[in-house]
N, CA, C and O atoms as a DFTB+ gen file, in Angstrom:
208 C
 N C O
     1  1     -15.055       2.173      -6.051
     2  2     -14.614       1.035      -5.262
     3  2     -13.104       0.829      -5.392
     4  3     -12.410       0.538      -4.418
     5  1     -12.531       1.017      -6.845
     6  2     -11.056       0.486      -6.894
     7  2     -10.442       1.427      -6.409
     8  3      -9.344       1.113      -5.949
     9  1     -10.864       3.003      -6.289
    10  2     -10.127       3.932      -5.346
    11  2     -10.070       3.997      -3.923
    12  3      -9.134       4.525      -3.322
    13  1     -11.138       3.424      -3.330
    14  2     -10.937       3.008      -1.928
    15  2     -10.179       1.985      -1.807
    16  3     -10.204       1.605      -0.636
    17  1      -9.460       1.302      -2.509
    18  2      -8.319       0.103      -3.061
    19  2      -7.459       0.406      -2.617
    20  3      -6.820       0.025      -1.636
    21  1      -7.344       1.200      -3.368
    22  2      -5.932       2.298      -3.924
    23  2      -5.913       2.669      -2.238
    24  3      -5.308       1.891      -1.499
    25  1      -6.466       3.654      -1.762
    26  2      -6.240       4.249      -0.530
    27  2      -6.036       3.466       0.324
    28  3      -5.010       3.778       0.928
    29  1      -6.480       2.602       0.693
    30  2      -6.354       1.605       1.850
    31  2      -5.297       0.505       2.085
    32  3      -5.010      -0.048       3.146
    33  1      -4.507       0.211       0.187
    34  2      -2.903      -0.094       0.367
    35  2      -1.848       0.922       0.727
    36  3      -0.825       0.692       1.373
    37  1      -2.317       2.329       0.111
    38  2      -1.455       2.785       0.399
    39  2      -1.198       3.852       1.784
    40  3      -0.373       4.655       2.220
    41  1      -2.561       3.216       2.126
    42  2      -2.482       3.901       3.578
    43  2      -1.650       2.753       5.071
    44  3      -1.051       3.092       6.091
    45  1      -2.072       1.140       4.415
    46  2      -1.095      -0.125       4.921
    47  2       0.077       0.243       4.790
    48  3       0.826       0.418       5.751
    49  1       0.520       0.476       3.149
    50  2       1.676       0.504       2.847
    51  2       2.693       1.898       4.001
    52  3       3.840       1.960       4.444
    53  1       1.810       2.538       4.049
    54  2       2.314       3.462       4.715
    55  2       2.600       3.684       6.348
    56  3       3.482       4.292       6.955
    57  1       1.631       3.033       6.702
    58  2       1.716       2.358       8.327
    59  2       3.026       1.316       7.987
    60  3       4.094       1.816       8.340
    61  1       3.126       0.209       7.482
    62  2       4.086       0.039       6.928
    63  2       6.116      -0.016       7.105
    64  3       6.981      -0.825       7.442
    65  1       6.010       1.440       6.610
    66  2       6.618       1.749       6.007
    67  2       7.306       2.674       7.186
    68  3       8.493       2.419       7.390
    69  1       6.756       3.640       7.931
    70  2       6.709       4.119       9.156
    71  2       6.446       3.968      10.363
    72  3       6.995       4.492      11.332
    73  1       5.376       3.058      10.315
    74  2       4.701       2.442      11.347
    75  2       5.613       1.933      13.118
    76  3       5.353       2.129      14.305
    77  1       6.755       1.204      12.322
    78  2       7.878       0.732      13.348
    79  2       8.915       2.165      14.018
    80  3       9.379       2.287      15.151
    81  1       9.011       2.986      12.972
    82  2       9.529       3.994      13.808
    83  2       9.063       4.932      14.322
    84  3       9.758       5.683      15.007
    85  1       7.702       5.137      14.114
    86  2       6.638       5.966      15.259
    87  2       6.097       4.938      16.489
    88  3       6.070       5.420      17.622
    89  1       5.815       4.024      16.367
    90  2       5.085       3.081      17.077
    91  2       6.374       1.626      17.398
    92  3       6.773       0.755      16.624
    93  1       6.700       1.881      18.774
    94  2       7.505       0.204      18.550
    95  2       6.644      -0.353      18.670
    96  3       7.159      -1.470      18.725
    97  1       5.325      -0.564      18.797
    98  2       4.302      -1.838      19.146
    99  2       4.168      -2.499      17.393
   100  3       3.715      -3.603      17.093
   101  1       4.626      -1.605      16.582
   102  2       4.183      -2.445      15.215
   103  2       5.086      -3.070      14.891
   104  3       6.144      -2.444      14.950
   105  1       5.193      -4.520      14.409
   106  2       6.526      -5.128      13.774
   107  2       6.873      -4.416      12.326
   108  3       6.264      -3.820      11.437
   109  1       8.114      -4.805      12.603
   110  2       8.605      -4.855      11.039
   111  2       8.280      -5.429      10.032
   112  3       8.445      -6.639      10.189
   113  1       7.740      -5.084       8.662
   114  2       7.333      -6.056       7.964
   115  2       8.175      -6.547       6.590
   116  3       8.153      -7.658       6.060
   117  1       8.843      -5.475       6.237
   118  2      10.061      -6.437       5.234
   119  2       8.959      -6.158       3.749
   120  3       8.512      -5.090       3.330
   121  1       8.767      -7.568       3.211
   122  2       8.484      -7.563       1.616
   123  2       6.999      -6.956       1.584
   124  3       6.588      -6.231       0.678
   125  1       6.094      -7.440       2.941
   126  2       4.607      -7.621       2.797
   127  2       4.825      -5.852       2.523
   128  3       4.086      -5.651       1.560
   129  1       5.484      -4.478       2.906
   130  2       5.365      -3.481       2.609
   131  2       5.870      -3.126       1.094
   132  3       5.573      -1.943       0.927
   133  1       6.411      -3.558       0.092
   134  2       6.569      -3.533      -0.901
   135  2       5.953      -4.161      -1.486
   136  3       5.744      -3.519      -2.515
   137  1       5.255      -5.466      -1.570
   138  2       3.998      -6.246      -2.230
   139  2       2.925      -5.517      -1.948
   140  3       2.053      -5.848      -2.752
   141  1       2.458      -4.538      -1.087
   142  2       1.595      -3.771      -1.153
   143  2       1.575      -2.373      -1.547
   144  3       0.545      -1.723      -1.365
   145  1       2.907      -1.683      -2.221
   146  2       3.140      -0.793      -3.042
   147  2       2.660      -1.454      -4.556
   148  3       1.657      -1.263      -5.244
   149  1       3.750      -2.237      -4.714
   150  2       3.531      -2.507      -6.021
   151  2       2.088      -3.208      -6.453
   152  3       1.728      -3.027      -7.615
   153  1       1.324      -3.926      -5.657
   154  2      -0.168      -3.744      -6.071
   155  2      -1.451      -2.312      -5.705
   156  3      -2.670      -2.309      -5.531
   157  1      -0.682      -1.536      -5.715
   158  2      -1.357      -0.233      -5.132
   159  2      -0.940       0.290      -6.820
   160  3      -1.770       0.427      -7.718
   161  1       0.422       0.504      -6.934
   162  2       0.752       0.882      -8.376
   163  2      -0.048       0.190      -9.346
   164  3      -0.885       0.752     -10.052
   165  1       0.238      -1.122      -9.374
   166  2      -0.499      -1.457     -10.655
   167  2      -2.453      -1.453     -11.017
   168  3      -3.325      -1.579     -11.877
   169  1      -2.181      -1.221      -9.702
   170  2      -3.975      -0.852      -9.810
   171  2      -4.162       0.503     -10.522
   172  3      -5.052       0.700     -11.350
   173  1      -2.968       1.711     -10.014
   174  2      -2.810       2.782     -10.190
   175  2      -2.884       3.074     -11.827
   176  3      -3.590       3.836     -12.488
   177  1      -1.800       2.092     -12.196
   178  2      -1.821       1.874     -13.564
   179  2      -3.027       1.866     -14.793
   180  3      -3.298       2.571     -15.764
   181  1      -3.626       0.523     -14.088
   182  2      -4.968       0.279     -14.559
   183  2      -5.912       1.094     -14.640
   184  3      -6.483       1.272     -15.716
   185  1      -6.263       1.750     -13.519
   186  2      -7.186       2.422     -13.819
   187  2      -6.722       3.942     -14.288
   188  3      -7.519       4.852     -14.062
   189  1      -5.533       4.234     -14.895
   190  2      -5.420       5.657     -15.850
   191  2      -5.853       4.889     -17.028
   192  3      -6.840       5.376     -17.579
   193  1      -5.361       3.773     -17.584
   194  2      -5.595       3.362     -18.766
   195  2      -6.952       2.756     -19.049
   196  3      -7.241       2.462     -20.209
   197  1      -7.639       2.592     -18.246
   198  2      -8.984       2.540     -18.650
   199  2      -9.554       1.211     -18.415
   200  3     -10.688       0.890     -18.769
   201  1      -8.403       0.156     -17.568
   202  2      -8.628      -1.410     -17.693
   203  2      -9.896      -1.800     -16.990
   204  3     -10.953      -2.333     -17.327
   205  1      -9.258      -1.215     -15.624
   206  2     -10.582      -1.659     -14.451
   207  2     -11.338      -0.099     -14.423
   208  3     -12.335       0.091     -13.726
């Protein structure tokens, strides 16, 4: 479950991130694409170390 997590921020994050310069129909999103890295990471985190 927490890896379909993982994939699905960083597949946002990645629309994202690119999204506006393949597609003009997508806005720009600014922070919401970095608040969804960095909770993609720390999930990333977690689960090497054994948390979740």
């Amino acid at each position: 479950m927490l890896t379909w997590i993982i994939i699905i921020l960083l597949v946002l994050w990645l629309l994202g991130y690119f999204g506006p310069n393949v597609f003009s129909g997508i806005p720009r999103s600014g922070n919401v694409v970095h608040t969804l890295l960095v909770i993609a990471v720390i999930l990333i985190v977690l689960r090497l170390l054994g948390v979740v």
